[in-house]
C-alpha positions as CSV (number, residue, x, y, z in Angstrom):
1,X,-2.8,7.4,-26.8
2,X,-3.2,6.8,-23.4
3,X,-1.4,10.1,-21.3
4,X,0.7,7.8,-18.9
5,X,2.8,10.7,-17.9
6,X,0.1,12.3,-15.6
7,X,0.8,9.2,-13.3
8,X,4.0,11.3,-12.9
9,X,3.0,15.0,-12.9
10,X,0.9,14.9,-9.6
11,X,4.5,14.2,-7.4
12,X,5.3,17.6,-9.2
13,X,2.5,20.0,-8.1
14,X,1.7,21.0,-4.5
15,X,-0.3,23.4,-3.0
16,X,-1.5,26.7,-3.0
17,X,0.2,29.6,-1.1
18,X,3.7,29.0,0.3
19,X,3.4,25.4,0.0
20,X,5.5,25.6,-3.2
21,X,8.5,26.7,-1.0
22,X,7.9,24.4,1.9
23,X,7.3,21.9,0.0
24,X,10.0,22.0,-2.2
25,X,12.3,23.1,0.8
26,X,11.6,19.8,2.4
27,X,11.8,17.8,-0.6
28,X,15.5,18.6,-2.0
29,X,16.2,18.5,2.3
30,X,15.1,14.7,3.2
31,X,15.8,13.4,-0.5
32,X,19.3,14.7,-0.6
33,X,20.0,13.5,3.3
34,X,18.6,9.8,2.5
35,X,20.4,9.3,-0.6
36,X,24.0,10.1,0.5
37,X,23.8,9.1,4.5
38,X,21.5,6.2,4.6
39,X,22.7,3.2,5.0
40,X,19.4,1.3,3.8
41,X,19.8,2.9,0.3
42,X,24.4,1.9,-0.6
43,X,23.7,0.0,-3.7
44,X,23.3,1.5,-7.3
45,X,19.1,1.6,-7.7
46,X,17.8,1.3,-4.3
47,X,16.9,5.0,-3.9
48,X,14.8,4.9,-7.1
49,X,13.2,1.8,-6.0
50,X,12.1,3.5,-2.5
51,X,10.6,6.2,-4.6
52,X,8.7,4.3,-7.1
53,X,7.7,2.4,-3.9
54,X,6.1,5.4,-1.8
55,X,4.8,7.0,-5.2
56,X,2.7,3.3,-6.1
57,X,1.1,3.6,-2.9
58,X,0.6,7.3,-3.1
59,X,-0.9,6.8,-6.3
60,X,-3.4,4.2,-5.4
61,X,-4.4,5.2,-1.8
62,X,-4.3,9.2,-2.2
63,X,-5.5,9.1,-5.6
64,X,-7.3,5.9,-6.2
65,X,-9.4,6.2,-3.1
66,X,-9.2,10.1,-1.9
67,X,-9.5,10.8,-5.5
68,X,-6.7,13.7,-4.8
69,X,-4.8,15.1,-8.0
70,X,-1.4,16.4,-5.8
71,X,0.5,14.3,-4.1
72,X,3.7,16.1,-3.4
73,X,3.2,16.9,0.4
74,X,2.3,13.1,0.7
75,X,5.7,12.4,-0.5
76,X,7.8,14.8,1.6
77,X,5.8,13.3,4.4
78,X,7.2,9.8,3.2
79,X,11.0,10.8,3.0
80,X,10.8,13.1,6.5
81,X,9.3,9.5,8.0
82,X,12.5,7.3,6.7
83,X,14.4,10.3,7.5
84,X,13.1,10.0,11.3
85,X,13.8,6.1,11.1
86,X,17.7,6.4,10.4
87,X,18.2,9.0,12.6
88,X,16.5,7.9,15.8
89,X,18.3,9.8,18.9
90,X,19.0,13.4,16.9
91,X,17.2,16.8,16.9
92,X,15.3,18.3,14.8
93,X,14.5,22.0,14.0
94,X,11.2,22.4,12.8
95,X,10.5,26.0,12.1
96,X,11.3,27.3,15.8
97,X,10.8,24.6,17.6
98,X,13.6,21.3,18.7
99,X,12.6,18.3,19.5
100,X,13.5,14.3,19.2
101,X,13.8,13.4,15.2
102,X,11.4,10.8,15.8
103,X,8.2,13.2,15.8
104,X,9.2,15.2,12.8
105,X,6.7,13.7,10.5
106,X,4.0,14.1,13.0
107,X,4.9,17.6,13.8
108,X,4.2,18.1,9.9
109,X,1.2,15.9,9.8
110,X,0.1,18.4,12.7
111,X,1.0,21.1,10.9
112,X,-1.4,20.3,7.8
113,X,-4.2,19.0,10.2
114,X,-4.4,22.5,11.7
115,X,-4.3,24.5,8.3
116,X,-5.2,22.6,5.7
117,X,-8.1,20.3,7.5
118,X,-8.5,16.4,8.2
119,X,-9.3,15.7,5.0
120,X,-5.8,17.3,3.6
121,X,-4.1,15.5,6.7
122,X,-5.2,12.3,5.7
123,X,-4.2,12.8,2.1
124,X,-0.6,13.5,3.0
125,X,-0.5,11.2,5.6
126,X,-0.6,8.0,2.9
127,X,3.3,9.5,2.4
128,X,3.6,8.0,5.8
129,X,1.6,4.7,5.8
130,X,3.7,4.4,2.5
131,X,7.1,4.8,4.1
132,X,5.8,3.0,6.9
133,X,5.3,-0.2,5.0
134,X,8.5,0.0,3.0
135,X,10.4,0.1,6.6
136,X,7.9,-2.8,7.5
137,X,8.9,-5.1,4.5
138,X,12.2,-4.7,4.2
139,X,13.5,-3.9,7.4
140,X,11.5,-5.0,10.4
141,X,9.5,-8.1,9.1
142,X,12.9,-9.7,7.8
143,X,14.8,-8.8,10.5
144,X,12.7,-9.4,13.2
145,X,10.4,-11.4,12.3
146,X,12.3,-13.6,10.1
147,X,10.4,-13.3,7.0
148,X,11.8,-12.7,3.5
149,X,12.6,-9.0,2.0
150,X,10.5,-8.8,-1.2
151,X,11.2,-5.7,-2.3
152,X,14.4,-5.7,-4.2
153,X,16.3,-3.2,-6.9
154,X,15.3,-5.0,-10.5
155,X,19.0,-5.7,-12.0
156,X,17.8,-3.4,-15.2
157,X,17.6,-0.2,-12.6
158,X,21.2,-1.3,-11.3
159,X,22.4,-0.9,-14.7
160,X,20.7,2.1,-15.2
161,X,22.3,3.8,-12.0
162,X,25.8,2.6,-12.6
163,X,25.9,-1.1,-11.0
164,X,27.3,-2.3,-14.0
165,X,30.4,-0.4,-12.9
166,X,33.0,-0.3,-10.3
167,X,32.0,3.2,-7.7
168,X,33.3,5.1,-5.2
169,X,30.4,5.0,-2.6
170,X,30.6,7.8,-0.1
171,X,28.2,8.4,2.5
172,X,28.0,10.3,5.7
173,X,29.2,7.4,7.7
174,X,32.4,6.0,5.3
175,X,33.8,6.1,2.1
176,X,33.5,2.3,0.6
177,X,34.3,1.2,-3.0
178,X,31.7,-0.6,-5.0
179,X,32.7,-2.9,-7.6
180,X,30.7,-3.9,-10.4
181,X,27.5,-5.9,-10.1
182,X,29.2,-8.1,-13.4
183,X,32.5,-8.3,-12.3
184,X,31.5,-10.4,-9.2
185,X,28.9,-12.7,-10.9
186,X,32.0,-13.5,-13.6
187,X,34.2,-13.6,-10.9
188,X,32.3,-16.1,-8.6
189,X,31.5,-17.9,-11.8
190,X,35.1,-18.7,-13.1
191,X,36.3,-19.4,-9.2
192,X,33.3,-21.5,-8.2
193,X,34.7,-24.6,-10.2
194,X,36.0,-27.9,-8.6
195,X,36.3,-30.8,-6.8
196,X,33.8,-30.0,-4.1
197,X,32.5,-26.9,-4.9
198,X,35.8,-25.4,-3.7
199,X,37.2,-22.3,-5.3
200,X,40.5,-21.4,-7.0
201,X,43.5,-23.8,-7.1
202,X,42.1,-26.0,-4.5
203,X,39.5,-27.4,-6.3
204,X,41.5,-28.3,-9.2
205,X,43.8,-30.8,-6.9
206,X,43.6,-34.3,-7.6
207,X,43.4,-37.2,-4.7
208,X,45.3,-36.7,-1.2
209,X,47.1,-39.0,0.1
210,X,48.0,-39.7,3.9
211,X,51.3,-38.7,4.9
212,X,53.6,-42.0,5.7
213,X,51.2,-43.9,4.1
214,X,52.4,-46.5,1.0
């Protein structure tokens, strides 16, 4: 039986020494941040989606060609990167030291470069190049460079987050209310009907005529 669980376990171990703490610190930190405040993750699934994302790339760059069993500090590395993205302008405490947002992940790429070695830095640094590319394909390719966003929440993951269901969405930003995924397919399917593709009791009117005409 082939152990497909231990594609999982390796985003579960870290290092040795007080990486368990840091590690873990920074983890529940960035995760918890992006999944209520950002705005790129407001629909049911999307979060999941990131994450399966960065741990695919994780899996076949750290492990596939570094040959690495742990990949947890590349994935921290990944969410403190997105993390930088949405919140471009702020500061950031790292240990004692404040500075722009925007360096945070390099600060900790730093950080493992000087303890750990290059070899550890460029294991943890595929969090980044994986984060990296997520931005790059759904944000800045479609938006800037017209292309087309092809990585999208599966509608089976939407159902199992919820989307199936009217929410309350509340993020750092607003409070908004989500309705269900369903409800507006039915709904744009039972309105959609008509003469002329128009919606409602409009498009169910038969032939106008001029007025003062005969």
């Amino acid at each position: 039986m082939p152990e497909i669980w231990r594609l999982a376990t390796p985003f579960w171990l870290t290092g040795g020494g007080l990486s368990i703490l840091f590690d873990t610190y920074f983890l529940w930190t960035y995760s918890s941040a992006l999944e209520k405040d950002s705005p790129r993750f407001n629909r049911p699934g999307d979060f999941f989606t990131y994450i399966f994302f960065l741990e695919v790339f994780i899996l076949l760059t750290a492990g596939g060609i570094f040959r690495y069993p742990v990949f947890l500090s590349a994935l921290v590395l990944g969410l403190a990167y997105t993390y930088s993205q949405d919140n471009k302008g702020k500061k950031a405490r790292f240990f004692i030291v404040t500075f722009n947002v925007i360096w945070l992940p390099w600060a900790m790429l730093l950080l493992t470069l000087v303890m750990g070695g290059p070899r550890a830095a460029m294991i943890q640094g595929t969090g980044l190049l994986a984060a990296h590319l997520y931005d790059f394909l759904t944000r800045l390719y479609p938006t800037f460079g017209g292309g087309r966003n092809y990585i999208f929440t599966p509608e089976f993951v939407k159902r199992w987050f919820g989307g199936d269901r009217p929410s309350v969405n509340v993020k750092g930003y607003g409070t908004a209310f989500v309705p269900a995924a369903t409800a507006q397919r039915s709904s744009t399917r039972g309105t959609s009907t008509g003469i002329g593709g128009f919606s409602g009791t409009w498009g169910t009117r038969g032939q106008g005529r001029r007025l003062g005409g005969d």
